[in-house]
N, C-alpha and C positions, 0 to 999 in steps of 0.2 A: 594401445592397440595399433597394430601396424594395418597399412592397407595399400594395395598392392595400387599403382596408377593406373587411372581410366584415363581412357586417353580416342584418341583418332586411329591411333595404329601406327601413326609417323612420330613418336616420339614426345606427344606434348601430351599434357593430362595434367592431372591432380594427385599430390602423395600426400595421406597424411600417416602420421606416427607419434609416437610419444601421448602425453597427456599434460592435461592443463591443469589447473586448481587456482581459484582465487584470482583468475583472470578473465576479460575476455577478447575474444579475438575473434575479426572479421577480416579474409580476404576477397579476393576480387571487385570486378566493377561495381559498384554502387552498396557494396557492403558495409553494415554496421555492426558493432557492439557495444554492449551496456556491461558494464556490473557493477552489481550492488552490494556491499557488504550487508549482512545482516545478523543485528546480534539477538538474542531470546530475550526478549523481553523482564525484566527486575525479579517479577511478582509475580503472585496468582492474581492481584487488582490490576496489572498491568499487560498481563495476558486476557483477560476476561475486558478490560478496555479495547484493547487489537481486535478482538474478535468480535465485539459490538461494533467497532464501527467499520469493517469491513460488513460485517448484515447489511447496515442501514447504506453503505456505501451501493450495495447493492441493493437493497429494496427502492433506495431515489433515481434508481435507473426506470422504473413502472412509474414514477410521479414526473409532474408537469413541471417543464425548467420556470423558476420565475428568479428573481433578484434574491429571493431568503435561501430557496434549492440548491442556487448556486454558490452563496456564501458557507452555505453547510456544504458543501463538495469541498469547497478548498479548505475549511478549518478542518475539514477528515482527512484531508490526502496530508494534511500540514503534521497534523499530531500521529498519524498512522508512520509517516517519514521516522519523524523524531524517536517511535517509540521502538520502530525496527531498526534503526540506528546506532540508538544511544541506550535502550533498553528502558529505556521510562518518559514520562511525559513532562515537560517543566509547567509550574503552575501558570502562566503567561498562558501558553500554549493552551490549556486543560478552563484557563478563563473565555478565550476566545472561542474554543469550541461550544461550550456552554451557552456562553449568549448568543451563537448563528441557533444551536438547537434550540434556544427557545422561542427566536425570533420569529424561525420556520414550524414550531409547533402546529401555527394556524393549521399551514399548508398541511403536514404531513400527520396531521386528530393524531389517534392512539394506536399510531401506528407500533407492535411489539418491540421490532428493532430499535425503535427512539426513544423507547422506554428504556428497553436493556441501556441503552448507550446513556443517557440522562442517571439511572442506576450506577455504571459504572464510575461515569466519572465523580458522582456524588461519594462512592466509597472511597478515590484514592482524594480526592482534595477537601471533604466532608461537606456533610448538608445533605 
């Protein structure tokens, strides 16, 4: 998409044109960009993991930050990375999320989300 320059009227503005893909880009003062490749996930156990732990990624936003809250945020953001990634989760990874969610159980009772997520990861690495 082409787009004609907004400008002042004296000559200076902004044009943009063409299109991007698989990139990203930030002009002017104080601008950024991110991209993220992202692959689909392996499996149906490895899509239905994604999708737990983004719930509970989200339902630990309504619970109270304590030292276990927080360990369970970073073993989620760590294996959720890995599995939009690389398409699946490496057993290391799937061990460590495991024991923040059990640690944090106290904190977060029967909460559905933490069950789903305790469920999924029990189907890809068993138990």
């Amino acid at each position: 998409m082409n787009q004609a320059p907004a400008g002042d009227g004296h000559g200076s503005g902004t044009y943009v044109g063409g299109s991007v893909t698989g990139n990203g880009i930030a002009v002017g003062a104080g601008a950024s960009a991110r991209y993220t490749s992202m692959s689909a996930p392996a499996d149906e156990s490895h899509q239905a993991l994604l999708q737990a732990i983004r719930d509970l990624s989200e339902d630990l936003k309504r619970y109270p930050v304590t030292s276990e809250t927080q360990e369970l945020s970073a073993r989620l953001e760590e294996t959720e990375q890995q599995v939009t990634t690389t398409g699946r989760a490496e057993p290391g990874v799937l061990d460590r999320l495991r024991t923040a969610l059990e640690a944090a159980s106290g904190v977060l009772g029967a909460i559905t989300s933490a069950t789903a997520l305790g469920t999924a990861v029990a189907g890809i690495v068993g138990g």
